[in-house]
C-alpha positions in Angstrom: 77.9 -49.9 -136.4 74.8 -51.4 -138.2 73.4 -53.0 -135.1 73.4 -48.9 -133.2 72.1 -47.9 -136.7 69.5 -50.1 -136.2 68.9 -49.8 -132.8 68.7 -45.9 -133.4 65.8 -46.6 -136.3 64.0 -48.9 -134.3 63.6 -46.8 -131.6 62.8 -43.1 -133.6 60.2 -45.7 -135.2 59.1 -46.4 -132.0 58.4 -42.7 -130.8 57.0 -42.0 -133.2 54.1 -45.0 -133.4 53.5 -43.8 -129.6 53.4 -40.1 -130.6 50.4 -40.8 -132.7 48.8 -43.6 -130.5 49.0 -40.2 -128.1 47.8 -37.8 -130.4 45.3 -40.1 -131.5 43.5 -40.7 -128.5 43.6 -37.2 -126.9 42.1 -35.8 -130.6 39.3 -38.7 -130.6 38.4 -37.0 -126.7 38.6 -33.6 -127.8 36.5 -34.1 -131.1 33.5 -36.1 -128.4 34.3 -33.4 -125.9 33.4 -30.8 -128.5 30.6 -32.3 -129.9 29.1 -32.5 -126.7 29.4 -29.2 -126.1 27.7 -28.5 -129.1 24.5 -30.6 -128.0 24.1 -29.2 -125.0 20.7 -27.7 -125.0 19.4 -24.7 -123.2 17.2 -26.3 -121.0 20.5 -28.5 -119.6 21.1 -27.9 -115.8 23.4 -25.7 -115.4 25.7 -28.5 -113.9 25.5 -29.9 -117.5 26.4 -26.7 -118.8 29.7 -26.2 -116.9 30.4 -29.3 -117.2 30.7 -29.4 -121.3 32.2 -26.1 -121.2 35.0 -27.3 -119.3 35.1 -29.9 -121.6 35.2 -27.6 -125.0 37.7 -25.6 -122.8 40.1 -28.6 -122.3 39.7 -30.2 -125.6 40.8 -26.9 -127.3 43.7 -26.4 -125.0 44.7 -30.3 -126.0 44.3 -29.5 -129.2 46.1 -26.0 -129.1 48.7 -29.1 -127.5 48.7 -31.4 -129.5 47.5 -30.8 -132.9 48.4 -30.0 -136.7 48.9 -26.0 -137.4 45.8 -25.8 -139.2 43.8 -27.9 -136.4 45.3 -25.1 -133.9 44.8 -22.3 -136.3 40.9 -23.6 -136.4 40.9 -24.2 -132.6 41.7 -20.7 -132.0 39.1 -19.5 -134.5 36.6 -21.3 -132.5 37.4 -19.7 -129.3 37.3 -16.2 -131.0 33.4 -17.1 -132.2 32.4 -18.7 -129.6 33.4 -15.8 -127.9 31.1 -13.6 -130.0 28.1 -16.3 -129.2 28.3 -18.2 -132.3 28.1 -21.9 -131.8 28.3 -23.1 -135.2 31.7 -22.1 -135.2 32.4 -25.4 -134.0 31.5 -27.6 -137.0 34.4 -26.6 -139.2 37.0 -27.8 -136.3 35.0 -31.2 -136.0 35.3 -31.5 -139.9 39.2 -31.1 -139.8 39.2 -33.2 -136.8 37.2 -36.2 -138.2 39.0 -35.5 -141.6 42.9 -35.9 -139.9 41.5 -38.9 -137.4 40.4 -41.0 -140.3 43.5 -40.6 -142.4 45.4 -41.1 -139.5 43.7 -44.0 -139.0 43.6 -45.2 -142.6 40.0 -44.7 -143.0 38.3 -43.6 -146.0 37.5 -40.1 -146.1 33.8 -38.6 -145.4 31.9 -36.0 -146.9 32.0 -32.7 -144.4 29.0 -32.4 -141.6 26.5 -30.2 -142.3 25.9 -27.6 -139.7 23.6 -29.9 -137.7 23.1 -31.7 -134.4 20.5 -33.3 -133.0 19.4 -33.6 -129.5 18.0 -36.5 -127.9 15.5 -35.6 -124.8 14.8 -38.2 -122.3 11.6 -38.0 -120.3 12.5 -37.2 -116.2 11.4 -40.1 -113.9 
């Protein structure tokens, strides 16, 4: 009885360590995915474009998926804003993303990001 007892711990142990490995990884994508999209600068081709709106589009459905209620509570704020044309809707998702990540992670906490991004242009050979 102790040893199917045991077995049973082990193995809920077990699911869950992978269940976070998962949710880990996916939320580290989404969080780069996002910030990308948040980078992308006007001038961008419009190649560049779609291709960080798909990205913003699958990282909130992963973490619509995937995440805490308040990180899918935020994640379906964002779409609402961005909707409306308002890209800084995005930093307060990235907070509570970053914020979950590194206590997930057993990292020490960070002040919140300031609404700003920077770009970095490269000259065109």
């Amino acid at each position: 009885m102790v040893a199917l007892v045991s077995h049973f711990m082990t193995k809920q142990r077990e699911h869950e360590k992978k269940l976070a490995e998962l949710r880990i990884e996916h939320l580290i994508e989404c969080w780069r995915k996002i910030e990308r999209a948040a980078l992308v600068g006007d001038e961008a081709s419009q190649e560049s474009k779609d291709d960080a709106y798909n990205g913003i589009e699958d990282a909130i459905a992963r973490i619509t998926l995937l995440g805490t209620p308040q990180e899918v509570e935020l994640a379906r704020s964002v779409t609402v804003k961005l909707s409306k044309n308002n890209p800084e809707a995005v930093v307060e998702l990235l907070n509570e993303l970053r914020s979950n990540l590194r206590r997930e992670l057993g990292l020490k906490a960070l002040p919140k990001m300031e609404n700003v991004f920077f770009r970095v242009h490269r000259d065109k050979k």
